[in-house]
C-alpha positions in Angstrom: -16.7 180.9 124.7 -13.9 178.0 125.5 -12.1 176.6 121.8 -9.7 173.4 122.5 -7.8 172.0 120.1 -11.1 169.3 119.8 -13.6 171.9 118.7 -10.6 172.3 116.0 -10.2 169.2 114.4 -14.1 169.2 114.7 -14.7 172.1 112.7 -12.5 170.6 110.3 -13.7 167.5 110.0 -17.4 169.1 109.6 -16.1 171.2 106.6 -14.7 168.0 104.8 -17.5 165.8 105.3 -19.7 168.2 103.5 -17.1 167.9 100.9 -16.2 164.0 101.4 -13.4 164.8 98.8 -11.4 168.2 97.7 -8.3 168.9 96.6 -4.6 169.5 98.5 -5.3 173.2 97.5 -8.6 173.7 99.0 -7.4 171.1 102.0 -4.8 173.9 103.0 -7.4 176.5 102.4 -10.1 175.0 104.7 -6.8 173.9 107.3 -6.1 177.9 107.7 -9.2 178.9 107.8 -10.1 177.1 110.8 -6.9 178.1 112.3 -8.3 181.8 111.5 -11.2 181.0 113.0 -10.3 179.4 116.5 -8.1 182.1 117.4 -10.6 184.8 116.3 -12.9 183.3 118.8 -10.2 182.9 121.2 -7.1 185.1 120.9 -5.1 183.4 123.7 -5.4 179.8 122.4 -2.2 178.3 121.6 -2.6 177.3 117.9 -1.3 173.3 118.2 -0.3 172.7 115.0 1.9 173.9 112.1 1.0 176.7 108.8 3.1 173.6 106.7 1.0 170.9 107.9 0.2 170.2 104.1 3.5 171.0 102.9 5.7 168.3 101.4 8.1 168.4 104.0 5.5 169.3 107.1 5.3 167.3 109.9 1.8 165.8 109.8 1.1 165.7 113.0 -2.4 166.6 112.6 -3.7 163.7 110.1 -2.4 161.5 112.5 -4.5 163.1 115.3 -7.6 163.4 112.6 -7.0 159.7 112.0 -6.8 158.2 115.6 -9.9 160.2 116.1 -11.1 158.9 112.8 -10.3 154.7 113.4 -12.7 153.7 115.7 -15.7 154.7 112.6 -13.8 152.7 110.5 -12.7 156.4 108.8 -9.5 157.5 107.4 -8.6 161.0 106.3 -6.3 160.0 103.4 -4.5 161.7 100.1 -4.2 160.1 96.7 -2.8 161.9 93.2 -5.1 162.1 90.3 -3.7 159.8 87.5 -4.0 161.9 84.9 -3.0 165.6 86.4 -0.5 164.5 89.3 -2.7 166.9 91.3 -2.9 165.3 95.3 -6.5 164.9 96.3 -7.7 164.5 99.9 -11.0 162.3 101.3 -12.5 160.5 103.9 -12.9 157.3 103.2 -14.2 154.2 104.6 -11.9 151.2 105.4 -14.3 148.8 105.5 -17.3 149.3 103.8 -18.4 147.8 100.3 -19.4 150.3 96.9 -22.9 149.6 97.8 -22.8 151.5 101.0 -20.5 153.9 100.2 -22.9 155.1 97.7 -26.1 154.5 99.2 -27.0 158.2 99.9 -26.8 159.2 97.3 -27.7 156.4 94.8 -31.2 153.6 94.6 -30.6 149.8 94.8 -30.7 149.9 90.7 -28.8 152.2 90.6 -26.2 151.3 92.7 -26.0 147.6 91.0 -25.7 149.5 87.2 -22.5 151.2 89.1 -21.1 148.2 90.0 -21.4 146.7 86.4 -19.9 149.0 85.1 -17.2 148.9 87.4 -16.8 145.7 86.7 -16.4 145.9 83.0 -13.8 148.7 83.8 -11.5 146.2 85.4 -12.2 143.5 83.3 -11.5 145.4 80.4 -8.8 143.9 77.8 -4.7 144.8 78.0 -5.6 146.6 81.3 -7.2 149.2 79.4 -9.5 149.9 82.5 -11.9 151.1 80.4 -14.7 151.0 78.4 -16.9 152.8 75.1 -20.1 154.0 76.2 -22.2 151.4 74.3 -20.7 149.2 76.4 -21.7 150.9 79.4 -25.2 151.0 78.1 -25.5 147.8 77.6 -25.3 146.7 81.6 -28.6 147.3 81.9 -29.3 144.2 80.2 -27.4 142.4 83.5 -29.6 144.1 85.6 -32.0 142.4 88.3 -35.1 143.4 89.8 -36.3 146.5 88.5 -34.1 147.2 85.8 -33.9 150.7 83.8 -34.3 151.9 80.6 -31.1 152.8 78.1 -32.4 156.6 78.7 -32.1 156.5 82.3 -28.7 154.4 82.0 -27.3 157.6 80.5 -28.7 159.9 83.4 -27.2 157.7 86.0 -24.1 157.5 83.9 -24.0 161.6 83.3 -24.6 161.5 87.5 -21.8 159.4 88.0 -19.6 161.6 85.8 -20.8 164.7 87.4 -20.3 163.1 91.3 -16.6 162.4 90.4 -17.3 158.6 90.5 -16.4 157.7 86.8 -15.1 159.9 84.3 -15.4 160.1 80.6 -12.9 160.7 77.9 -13.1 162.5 74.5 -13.3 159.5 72.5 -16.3 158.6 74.7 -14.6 155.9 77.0 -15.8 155.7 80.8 -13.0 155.1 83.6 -12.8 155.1 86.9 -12.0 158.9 88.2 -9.5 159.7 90.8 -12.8 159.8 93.9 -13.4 156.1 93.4 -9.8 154.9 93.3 -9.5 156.8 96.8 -12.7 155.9 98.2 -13.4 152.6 96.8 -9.8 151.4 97.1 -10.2 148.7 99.5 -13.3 147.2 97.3 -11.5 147.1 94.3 -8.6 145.8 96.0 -10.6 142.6 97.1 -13.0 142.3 94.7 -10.6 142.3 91.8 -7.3 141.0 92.9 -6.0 139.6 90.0 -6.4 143.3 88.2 -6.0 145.7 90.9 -2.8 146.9 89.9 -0.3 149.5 91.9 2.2 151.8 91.3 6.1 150.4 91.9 6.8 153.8 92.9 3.9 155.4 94.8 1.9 152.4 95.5 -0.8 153.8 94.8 -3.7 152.6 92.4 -3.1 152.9 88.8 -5.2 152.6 85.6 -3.7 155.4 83.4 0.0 154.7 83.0 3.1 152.8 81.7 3.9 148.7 82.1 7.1 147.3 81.6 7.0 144.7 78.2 9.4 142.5 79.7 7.7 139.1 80.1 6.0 138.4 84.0 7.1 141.9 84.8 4.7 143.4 87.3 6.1 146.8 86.7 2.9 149.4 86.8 3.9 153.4 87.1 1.7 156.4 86.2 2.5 159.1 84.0 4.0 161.0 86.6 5.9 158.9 88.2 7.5 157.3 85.2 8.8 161.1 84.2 10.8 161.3 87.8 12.0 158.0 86.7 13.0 159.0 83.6 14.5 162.5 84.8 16.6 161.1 87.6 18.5 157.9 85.2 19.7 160.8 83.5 22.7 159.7 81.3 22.7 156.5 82.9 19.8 155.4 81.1 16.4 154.3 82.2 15.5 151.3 83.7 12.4 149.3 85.0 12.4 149.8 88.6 11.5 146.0 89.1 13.1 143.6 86.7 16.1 145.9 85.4 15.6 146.5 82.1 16.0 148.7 79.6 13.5 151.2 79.1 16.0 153.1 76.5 13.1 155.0 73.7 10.7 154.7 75.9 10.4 150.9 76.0 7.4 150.3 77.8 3.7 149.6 76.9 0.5 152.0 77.8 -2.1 151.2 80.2 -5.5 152.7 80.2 -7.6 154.3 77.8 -3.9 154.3 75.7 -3.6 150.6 75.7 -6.7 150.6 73.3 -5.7 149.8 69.7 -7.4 151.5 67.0 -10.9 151.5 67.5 -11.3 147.8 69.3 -14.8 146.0 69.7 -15.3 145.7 73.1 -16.2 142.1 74.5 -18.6 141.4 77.5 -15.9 139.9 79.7 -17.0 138.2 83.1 -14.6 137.1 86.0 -13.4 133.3 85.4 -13.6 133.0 81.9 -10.7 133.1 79.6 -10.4 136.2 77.9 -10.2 136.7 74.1 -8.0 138.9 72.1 -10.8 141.9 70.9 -11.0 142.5 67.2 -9.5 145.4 65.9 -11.1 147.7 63.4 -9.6 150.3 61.3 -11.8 153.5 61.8 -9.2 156.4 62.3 -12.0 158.9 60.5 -14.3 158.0 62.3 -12.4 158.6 65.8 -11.2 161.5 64.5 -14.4 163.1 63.8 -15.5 161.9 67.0 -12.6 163.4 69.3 -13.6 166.6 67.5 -17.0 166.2 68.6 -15.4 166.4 72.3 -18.3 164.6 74.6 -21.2 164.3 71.9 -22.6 161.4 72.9 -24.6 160.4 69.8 -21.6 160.2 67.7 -19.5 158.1 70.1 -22.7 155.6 70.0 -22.7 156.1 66.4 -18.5 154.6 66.1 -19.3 152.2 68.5 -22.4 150.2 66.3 -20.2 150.7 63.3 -18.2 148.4 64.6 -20.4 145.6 65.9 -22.2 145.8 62.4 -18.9 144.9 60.8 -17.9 142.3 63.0 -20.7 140.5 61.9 -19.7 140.4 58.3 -16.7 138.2 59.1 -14.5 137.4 62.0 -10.9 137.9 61.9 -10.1 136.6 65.5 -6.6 136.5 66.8 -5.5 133.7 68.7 -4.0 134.3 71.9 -0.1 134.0 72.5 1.3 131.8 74.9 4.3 132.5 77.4 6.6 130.2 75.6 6.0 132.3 72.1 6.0 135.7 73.9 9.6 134.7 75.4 10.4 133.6 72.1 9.3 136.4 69.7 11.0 139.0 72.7 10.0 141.5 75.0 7.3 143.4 72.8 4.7 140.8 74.0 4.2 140.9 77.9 2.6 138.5 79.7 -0.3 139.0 81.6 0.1 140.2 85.5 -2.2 137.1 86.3 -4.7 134.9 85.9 -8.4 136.1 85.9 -10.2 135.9 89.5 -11.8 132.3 89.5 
């Protein structure tokens, strides 16, 4: 039996799409063994590519070849790094297709419009907190058209999307988007929400989990990860923002994501092109408490979440939003807002 460097890159390709996405550790893993595997069926073949293909400083040469081969589907074999580990994760994603289609074999119609709610509400959500409680999440069935679904199958379809690696789901109960749909779904978030698509300065990569700069009209965005190289190589120098120049001496900058949350805030419905309000805050530090203990009980994160709404009903205590001209006035502890909602 004849093995060419095709059947190669075919047996690789076949071994990712049943995976769609894995990470740079099982990437190598499947890379070698199909190296392992061509030669055993034919010793003399001249293996055409590298051992350190995946290695930081390794030449590539075959994603490039898996990627021209890959361009005319409208495919891409690309690598993105998980927000919250720094871990680099590896997919095949489409370049041009929507969420809908992207999900469509594994998801109904209904199904695949609660997704998109949610999603929505993710990257709506308040001081880029790309995130919301899971009442919240519950409570896009009510947007629902068609056929609808019950609150009860909302939280199957949710636990689904967990499980798939579509959203994940913090201990204080808060859903985000996980590291799989910031690869795969890149390019629809990217035009669908434009005004709050945000990437990294650094790695220009997608971020939701990070650091922002609190200088005002800064558009300074950095994960975790890359905000510690920044911060290791200023050294005695001190550390600056990478964009506008300043200081980010104490760690100076503001938290995005889950982070960016203060207290235990009543989350607000928010829809593209309306102006957003400031949410309410509550004081309930037992209460989170208690439910961070509970880890992923989902009863007691429901349980937080209408404590809330049933005070906010007792009285209002609204904050009125800040404009530019007191944010530059009052200092740097009040950044502006990266833009404008989509209209």
């Amino acid at each position: 039996m004849t093995v060419s460097k095709s059947d190669y890159k075919r047996l690789f390709l076949q071994a990712m799409l049943q995976r769609r996405w894995a990470s740079e550790a099982t990437v190598k893993m499947l890379f070698l063994k199909c190296m392992e595997a061509t030669q055993e069926i034919n010793p003399t073949l001249i293996q055409p590519y590298q051992e350190n293909e995946f290695v930081a400083d390794g030449g590539k040469s075959f994603v490039t070849e898996i990627n021209q081969d890959l361009e005319k589907f409208d495919l891409r074999f690309s690598s993105s790094r998980d927000e919250c580990t720094g871990e680099t994760l590896w997919a095949i994603i489409n370049t041009k297709q929507d969420a809908a289609t992207m999900l469509a074999t594994e998801y109904n119609a209904t199904e695949i419009q609660y997704f998109k709610l949610v999603v929505e509400q993710i990257m709506l959500a308040h001081n880029e907190a790309y995130s919301i409680p899971a009442t919240a999440a519950l409570r896009e069935v009510s947007q629902l058209q068609g056929k609808g679904m019950t609150k009860a199958e909302a939280e199957h379809v949710l636990s689904s999307f967990v499980a798939k690696g579509w959203i994940m789901k913090s201990k204080r109960g808060r859903y985000s988007l996980a590291p799989r749909a910031l690869l795969e779904l890149q390019t629809y978030l990217r035009d669908t929400y434009p005004d709050e698509f945000a990437e990294c300065t650094t790695c220009l990569e997608p971020v939701t989990k990070g650091v922002a700069c609190r200088t005002n009209n800064c558009a300074a965005r950095l994960h975790f990860h890359c905000y510690a190289v920044v911060v290791r190589a200023a050294r005695e120098r001190g550390v600056q923002c990478p964009t506008c120049g300043s200081s980010w001496k104490d760690d100076n900058v503001r938290k995005i994501g889950e982070d960016a949350v203060k207290g235990d805030q009543m989350h607000r419905r928010v829809t593209r092109g309306e102006e957003e309000e400031e949410p309410e805050e509550e004081d309930f530090e037992a209460e989170l408490e208690e439910a961070q203990n509970a880890g992923s009980e989902d009863d007691m994160d429901i349980d937080v979440d209408q404590s809330t709404q049933r005070s906010s009903t007792k009285g209002k205590k609204g904050k009125g939003r800040v404009s530019a001209t007191q944010q530059s006035e009052a200092g740097p502890s009040q950044p502006a807002k990266r833009g404008s909602r989509r209209k």
